[in-house]
MIPA-6837 format. One line per 8 residues: number of its first residue (from 1); their letters; for each residue x, y, z of N, C-alpha, C. Coordinates in steps of 0.05 Angstrom, whole numbers. Example, Ala and Ser with C-alpha at 12.3 -4.5 7.8 and 13.67 -1.06 7.14 Angstrom:
2
1> as> 264/-114/156/246/-90/156/264/-66/156 ~ 257/-45/142/273/-21/143/258/1/157
//
This chain:
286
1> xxxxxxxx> -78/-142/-413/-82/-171/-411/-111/-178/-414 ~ -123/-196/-432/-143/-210/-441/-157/-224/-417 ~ -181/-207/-409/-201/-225/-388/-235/-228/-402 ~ -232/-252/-385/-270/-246/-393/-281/-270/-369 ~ -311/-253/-364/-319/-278/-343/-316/-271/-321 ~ -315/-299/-306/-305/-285/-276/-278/-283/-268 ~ -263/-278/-280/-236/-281/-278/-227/-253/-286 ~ -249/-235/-297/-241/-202/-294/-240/-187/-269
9> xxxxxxxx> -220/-178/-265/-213/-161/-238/-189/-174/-231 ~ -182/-191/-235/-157/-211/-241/-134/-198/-247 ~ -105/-188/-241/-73/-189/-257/-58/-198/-246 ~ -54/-210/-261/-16/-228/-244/-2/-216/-263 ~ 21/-205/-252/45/-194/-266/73/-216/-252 ~ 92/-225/-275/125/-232/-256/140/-214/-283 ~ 165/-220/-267/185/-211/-269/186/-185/-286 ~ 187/-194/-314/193/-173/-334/174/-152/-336
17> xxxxxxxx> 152/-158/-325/128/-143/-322/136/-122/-302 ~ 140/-126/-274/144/-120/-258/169/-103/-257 ~ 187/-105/-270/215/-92/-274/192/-63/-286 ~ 181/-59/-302/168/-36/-305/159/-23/-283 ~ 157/-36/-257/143/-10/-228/167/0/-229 ~ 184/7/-241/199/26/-232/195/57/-238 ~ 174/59/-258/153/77/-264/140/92/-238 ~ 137/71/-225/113/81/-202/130/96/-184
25> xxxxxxxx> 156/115/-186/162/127/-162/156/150/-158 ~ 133/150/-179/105/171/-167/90/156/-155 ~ 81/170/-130/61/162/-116/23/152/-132 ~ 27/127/-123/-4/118/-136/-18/106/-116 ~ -50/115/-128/-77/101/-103/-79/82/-121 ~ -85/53/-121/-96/43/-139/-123/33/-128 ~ -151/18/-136/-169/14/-120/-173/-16/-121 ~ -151/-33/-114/-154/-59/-111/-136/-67/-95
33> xxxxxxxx> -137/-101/-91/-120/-107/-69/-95/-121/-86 ~ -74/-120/-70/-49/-123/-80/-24/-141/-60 ~ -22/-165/-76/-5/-189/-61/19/-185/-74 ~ 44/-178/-61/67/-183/-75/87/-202/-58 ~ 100/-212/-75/123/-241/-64/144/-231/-72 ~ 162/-230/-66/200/-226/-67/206/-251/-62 ~ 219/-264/-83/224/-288/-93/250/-288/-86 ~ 277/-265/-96/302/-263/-95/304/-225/-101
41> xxxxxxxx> 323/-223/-79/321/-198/-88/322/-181/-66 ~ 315/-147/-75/300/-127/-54/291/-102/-65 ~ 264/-102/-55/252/-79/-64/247/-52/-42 ~ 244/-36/-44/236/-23/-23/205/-8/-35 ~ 188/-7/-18/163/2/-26/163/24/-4 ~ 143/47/-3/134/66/5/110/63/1 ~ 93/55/28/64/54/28/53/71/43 ~ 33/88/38/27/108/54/46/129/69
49> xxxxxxxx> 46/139/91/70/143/93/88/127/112 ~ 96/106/107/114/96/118/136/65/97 ~ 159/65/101/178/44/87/162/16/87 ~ 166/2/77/170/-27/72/193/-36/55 ~ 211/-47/63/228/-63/58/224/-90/41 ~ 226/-107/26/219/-124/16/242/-144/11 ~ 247/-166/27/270/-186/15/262/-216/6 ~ 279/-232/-2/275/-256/-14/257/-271/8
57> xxxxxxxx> 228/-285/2/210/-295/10/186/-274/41 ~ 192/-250/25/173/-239/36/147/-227/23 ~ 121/-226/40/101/-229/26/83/-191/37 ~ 79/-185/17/60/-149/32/34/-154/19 ~ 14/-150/25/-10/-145/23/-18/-122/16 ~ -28/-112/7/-32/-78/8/-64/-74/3 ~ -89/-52/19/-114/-55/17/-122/-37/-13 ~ -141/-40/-23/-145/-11/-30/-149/18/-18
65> xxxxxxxx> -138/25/-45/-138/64/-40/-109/68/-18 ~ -93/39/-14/-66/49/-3/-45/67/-22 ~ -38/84/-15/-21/92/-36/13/85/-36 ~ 13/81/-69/46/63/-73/61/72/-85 ~ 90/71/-73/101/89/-87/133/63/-91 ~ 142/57/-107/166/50/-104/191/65/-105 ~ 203/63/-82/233/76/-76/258/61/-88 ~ 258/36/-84/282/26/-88/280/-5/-101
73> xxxxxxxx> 286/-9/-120/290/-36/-138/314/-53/-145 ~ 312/-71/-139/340/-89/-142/341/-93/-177 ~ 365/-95/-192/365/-93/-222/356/-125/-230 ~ 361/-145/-218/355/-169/-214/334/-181/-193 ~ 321/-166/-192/301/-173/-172/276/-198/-179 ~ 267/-214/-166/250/-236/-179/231/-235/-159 ~ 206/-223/-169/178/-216/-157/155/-224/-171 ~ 136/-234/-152/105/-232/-166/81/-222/-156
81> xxxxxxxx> 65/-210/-173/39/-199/-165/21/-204/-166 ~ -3/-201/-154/-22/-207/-153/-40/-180/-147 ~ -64/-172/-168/-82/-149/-162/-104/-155/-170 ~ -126/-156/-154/-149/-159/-154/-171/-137/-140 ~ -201/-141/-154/-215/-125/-145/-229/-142/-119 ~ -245/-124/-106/-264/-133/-87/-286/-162/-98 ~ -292/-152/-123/-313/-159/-139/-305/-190/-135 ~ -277/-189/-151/-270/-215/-155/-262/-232/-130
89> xxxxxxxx> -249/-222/-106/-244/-234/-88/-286/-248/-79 ~ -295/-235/-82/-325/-233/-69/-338/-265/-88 ~ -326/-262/-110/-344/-284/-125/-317/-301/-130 ~ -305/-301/-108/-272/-336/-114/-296/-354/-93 ~ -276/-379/-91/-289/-396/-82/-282/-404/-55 ~ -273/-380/-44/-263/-382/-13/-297/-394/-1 ~ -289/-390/31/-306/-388/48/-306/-373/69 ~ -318/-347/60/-322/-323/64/-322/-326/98
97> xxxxxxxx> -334/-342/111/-338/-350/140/-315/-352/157 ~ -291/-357/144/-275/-370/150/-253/-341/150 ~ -257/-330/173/-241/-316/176/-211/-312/185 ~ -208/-344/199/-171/-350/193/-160/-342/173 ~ -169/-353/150/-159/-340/125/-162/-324/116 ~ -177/-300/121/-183/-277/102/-179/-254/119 ~ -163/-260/148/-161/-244/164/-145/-212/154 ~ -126/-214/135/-109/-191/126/-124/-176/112
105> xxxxxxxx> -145/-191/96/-163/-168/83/-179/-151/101 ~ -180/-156/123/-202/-140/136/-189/-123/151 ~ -151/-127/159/-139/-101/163/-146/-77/153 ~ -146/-48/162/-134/-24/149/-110/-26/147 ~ -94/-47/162/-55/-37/166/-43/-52/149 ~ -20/-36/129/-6/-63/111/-5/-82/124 ~ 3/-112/116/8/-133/120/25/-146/107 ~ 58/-145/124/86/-154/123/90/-171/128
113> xxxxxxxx> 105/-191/125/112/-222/138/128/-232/117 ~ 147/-252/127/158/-273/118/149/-304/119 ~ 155/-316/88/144/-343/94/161/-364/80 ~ 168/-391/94/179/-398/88/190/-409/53 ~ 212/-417/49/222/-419/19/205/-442/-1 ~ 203/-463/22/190/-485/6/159/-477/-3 ~ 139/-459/21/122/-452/14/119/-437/-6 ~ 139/-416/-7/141/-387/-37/148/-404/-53
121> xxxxxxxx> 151/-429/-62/160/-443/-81/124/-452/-94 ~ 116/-468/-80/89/-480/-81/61/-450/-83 ~ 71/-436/-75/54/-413/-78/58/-394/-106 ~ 87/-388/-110/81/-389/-143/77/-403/-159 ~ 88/-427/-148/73/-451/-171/48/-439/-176 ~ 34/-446/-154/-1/-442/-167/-5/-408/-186 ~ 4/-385/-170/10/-370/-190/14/-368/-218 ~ 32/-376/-226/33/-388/-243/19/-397/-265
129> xxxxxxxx> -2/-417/-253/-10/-432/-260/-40/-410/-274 ~ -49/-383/-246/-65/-371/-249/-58/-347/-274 ~ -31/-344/-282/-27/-327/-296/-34/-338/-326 ~ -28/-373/-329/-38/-386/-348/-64/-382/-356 ~ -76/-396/-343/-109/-396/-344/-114/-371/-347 ~ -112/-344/-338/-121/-314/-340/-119/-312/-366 ~ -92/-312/-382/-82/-297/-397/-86/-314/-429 ~ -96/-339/-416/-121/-353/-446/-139/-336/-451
137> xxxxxxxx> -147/-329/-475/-171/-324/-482/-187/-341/-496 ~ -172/-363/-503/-193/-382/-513/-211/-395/-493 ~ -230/-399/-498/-254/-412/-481/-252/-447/-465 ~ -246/-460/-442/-246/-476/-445/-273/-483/-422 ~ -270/-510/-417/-295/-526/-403/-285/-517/-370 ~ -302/-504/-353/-299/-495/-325/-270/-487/-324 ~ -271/-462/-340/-240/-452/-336/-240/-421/-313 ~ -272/-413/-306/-273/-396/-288/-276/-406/-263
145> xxxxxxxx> -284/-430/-263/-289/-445/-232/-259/-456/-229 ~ -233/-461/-251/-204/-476/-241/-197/-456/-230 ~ -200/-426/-241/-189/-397/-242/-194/-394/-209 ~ -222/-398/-197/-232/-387/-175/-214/-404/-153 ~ -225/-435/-163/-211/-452/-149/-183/-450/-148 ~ -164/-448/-151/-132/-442/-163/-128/-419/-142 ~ -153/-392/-139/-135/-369/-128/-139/-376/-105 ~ -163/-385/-90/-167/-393/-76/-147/-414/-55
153> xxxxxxxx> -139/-431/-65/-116/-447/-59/-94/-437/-58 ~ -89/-416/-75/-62/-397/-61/-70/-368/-42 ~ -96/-366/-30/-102/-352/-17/-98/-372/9 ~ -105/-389/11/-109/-399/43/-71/-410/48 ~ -64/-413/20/-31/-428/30/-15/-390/38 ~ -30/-377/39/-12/-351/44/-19/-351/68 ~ -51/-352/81/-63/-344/97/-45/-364/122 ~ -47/-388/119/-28/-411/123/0/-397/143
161> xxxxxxxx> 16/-383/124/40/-369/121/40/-353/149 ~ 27/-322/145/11/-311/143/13/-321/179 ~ -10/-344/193/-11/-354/215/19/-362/229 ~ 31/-377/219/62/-375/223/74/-360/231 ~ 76/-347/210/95/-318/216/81/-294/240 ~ 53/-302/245/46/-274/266/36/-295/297 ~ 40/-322/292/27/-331/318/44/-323/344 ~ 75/-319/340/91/-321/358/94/-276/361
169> xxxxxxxx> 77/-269/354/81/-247/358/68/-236/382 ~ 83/-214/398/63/-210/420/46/-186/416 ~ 22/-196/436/-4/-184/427/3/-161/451 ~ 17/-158/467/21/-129/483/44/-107/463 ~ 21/-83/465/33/-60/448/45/-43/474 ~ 66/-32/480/75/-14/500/66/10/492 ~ 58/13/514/44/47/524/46/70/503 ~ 75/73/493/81/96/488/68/95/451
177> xxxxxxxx> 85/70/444/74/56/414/41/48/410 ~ 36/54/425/3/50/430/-6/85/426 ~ 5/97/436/-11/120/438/-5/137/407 ~ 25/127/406/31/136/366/10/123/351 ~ -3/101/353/-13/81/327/-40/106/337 ~ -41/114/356/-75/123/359/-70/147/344 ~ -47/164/354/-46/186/332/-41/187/308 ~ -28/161/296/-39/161/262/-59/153/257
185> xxxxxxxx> -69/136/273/-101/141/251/-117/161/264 ~ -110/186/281/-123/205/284/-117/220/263 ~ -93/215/249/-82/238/234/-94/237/214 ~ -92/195/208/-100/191/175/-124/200/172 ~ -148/212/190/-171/223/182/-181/237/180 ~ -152/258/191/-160/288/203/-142/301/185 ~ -120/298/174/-93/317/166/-107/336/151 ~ -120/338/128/-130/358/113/-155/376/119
193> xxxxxxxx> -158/372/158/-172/392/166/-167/403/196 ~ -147/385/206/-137/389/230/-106/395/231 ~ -91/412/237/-64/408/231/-44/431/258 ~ -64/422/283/-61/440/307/-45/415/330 ~ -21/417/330/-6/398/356/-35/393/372 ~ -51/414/380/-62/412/405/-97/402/403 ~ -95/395/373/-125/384/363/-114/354/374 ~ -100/343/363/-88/306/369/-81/310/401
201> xxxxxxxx> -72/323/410/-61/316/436/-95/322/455 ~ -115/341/453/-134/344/467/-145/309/465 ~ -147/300/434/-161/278/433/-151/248/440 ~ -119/254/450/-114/235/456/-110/239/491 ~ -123/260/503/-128/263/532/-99/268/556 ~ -82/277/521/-44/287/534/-46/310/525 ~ -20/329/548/-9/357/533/4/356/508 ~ 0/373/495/15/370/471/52/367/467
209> xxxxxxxx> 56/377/492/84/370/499/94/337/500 ~ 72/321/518/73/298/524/75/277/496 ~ 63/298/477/49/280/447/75/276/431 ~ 88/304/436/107/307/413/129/303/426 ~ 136/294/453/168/278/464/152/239/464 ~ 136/239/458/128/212/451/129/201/424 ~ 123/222/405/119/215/383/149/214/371 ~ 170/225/383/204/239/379/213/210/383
217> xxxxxxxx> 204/200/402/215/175/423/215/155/401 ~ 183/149/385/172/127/383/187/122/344 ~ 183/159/332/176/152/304/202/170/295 ~ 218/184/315/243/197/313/232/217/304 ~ 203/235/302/197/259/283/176/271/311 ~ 175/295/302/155/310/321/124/306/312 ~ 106/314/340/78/315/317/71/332/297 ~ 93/365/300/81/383/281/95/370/251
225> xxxxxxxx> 128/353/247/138/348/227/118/313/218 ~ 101/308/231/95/285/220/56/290/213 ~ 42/322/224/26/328/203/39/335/186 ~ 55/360/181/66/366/155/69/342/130 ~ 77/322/147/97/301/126/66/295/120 ~ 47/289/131/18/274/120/1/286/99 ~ 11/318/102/-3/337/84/11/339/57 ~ 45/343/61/53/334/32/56/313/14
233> xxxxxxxx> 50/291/35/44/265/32/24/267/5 ~ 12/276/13/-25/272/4/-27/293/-21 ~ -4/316/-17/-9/332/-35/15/327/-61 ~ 23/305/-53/48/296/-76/24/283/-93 ~ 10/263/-78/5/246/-91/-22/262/-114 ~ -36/283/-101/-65/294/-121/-37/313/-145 ~ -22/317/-134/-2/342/-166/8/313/-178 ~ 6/290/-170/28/274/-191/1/251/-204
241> xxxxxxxx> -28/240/-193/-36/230/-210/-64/242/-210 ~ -74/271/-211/-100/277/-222/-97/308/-230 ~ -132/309/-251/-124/327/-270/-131/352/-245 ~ -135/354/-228/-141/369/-207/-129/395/-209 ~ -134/421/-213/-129/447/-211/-115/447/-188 ~ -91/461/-183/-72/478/-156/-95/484/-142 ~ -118/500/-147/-123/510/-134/-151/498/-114 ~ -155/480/-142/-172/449/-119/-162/437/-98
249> xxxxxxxx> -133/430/-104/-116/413/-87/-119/428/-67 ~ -112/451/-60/-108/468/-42/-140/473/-29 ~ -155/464/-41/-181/467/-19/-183/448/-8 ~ -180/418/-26/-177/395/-13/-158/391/10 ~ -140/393/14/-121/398/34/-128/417/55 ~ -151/431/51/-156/447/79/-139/476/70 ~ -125/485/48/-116/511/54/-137/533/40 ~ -133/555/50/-153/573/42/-147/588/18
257> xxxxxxxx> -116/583/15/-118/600/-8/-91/580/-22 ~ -85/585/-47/-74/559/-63/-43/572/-60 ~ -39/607/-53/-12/611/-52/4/602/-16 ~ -19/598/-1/-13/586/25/-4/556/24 ~ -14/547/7/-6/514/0/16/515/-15 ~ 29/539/-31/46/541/-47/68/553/-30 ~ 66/561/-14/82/563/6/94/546/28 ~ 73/532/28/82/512/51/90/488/41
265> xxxxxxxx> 89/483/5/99/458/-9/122/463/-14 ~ 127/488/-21/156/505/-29/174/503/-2 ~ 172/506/16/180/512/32/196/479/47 ~ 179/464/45/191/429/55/204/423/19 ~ 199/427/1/211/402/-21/228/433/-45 ~ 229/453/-38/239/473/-55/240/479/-87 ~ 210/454/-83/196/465/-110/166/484/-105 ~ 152/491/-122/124/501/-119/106/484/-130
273> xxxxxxxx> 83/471/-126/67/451/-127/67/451/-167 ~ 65/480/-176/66/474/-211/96/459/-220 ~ 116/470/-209/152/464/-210/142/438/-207 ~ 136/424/-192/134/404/-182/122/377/-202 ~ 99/388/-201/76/375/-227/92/376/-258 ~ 107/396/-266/118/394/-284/141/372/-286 ~ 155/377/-256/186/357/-268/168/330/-269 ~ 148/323/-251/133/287/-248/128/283/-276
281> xxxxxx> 112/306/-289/106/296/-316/129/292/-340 ~ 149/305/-339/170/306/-357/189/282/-348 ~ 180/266/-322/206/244/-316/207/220/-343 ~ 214/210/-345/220/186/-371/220/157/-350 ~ 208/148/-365/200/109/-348/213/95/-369 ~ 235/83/-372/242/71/-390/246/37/-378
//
C-alpha cells in the first residue's frame, strides 16, 4: 500500500485483505501496534501464550513485539485492522497528556473488550474513511493533518468504548490469580534462563509445591508444564520466522547444547526443531 508523509507507519486492512491472516498460523512478532474490530463473525487469535476469542463487536489491541498467531477463522468473517508504528502514533494529533485515552497503549497486557454496535458502526466509518485518504497517492491540500486528525477521532471513540466496557470491572484481583499474573511476568522474563519450579516459587516467597497447586487451580497447568509451554512457545516462533541456525536458537533459549533443545522440542510436539522448520516452510497460504 502507497504511503508518503506523515501517514507512513499507517495500514488499514478489511475484509478481503484480512481473509489472507489465515497465513499467519505461524507464529509472528510484528513491531507495531495493532487494533482489530470483529464486525460479524469469529476469530480466534493466539497472543503470546494465551487464547483470545474474537466475536461480533469486539475490539483487541495488541502492543508491539506481541506475538500472533491465528488459530481459528470464520469463512465469512467481517473484520478490520488497524497497524501502526510508534512513530506515527507519536506525530497523530492526539493529546499525548491525556491519558484517559491512551491508557491501553501503555499496557504490557493485551487489551480485550466489547463495544457497543452503534459505536463499531461510527468507528469504522471513520476507518474507512482513513483507509481512503492512506491509500491516495495523489497529493491533496492538508491531507496529512485530515489523516492525523481522522485517526485520532477514532482513537479517543475506542478509548471512549474502551472506558465503558472496563469501568464496571472490579479492581480486586483474588489472592491466588494475583500470585499467577506475578508468575507470568516472572516467567515472561526469565523462561530462557530460568526453568527451575523452585527459581519462581523462591521469588515469589512460596514452596514450590504451594506454586504449582496454585498455578493447577488458577491456569489448569502446572508450573513445570507452563515453563515448558513458554520455552516452546518462543522456540516455535525463532524455527518459524528467522534465518537463525538450530544451533543459535538453542543458545538463545538457554540450552547448552542444540541436541538438548532437540530433545526437549521432540519430545512435547514429536517433531525435531529441523522436522519442524521444514513442514512451516512447505505449508501453502492460499
Amino acid at each position: 500500500m502507497g504511503m508518503n508523509h506523515q501517514s507512513e507507519g499507517l495500514h488499514i486492512y478489511t475484509d478481503a485483505e484480512i481473509v489472507q491472516w489465515r497465513k499467519f498460523q505461524k507464529p509472528y512478532r510484528p513491531d507495531y501496534y495493532t487494533i482489530l474490530i470483529t464486525a460479524a463473525g469469529k476469530v480466534s487469535y493466539q497472543l503470546n501464550m494465551s487464547c483470545f476469542p474474537a466475536q461480533t463487536n469486539s475490539v483487541i489491541i495488541i502492543s508491539p513485539s506481541t506475538v500472533v498467531q491465528v488459530v481459528e477463522m470464520d469463512e465469512d468473517v467481517e473484520m478490520f485492522a488497524l497497524s501502526f508504528t510508534t512513530d506515527f502514533f507519536r506525530n497523530s494529533a492526539m493529546d499525548k497528556n491525556n491519558f484517559n485515552a491512551i491508557a491501553f497503549f501503555a499496557s504490557k497486557e493485551i487489551v480485550n473488550f466489547q463495544i457497543e454496535a452503534g459505536e463499531r458502526e461510527d468507528i469504522i466509518s471513520l476507518i474507512k474513511q482513513l483507509k481512503k485518504l492512506n491509500s491516495d497517492r495523489t497529493s491533496s491540500l492538508f491531507r496529512a493533518e485530515i489523516i492525523q486528525h481522522t485517526f485520532s477521532s477514532m482513537i479517543y471513540r475506542i478509548a471512549a468504548q474502551f472506558k465503558i466496557a472496563t469501568q464496571h470491572t472490579s479492581l480486586q484481583i483474588k489472592r491466588k490469580e494475583e500470585m499467577a499474573l506475578r508468575f507470568f511476568n516472572l516467567l515472561k522474563e526469565n523462561f530462557n534462563a530460568q526453568r527451575k519450579v523452585s527459581y519462581y516459587a523462591n521469588a515469589l516467597f512460596i514452596t514450590p509445591g504451594h506454586l504449582t497447586k496454585t498455578l493447577k487451580e488458577v491456569s489448569g497447568k502446572t508450573a513445570r508444564g507452563l515453563i515448558d509451554d513458554a520455552i516452546l512457545f518462543e522456540a516455535r516462533v525463532l524455527l518459524s520466522n528467522s534465518k537463525l541456525s538450530i544451533s543459535q536458537i538453542a543458545i538463545i533459549l538457554g540450552f547448552s547444547e542444540q541436541s538438548i533443545l532437540g530433545k526437549f522440542f521432540k519430545k512435547l510436539t514429536g517433531l525435531s526443531p529441523t522436522d519442524y522448520r521444514k513442514s512451516n516452510n512447505n505449508l501453502l497460504f492460499n
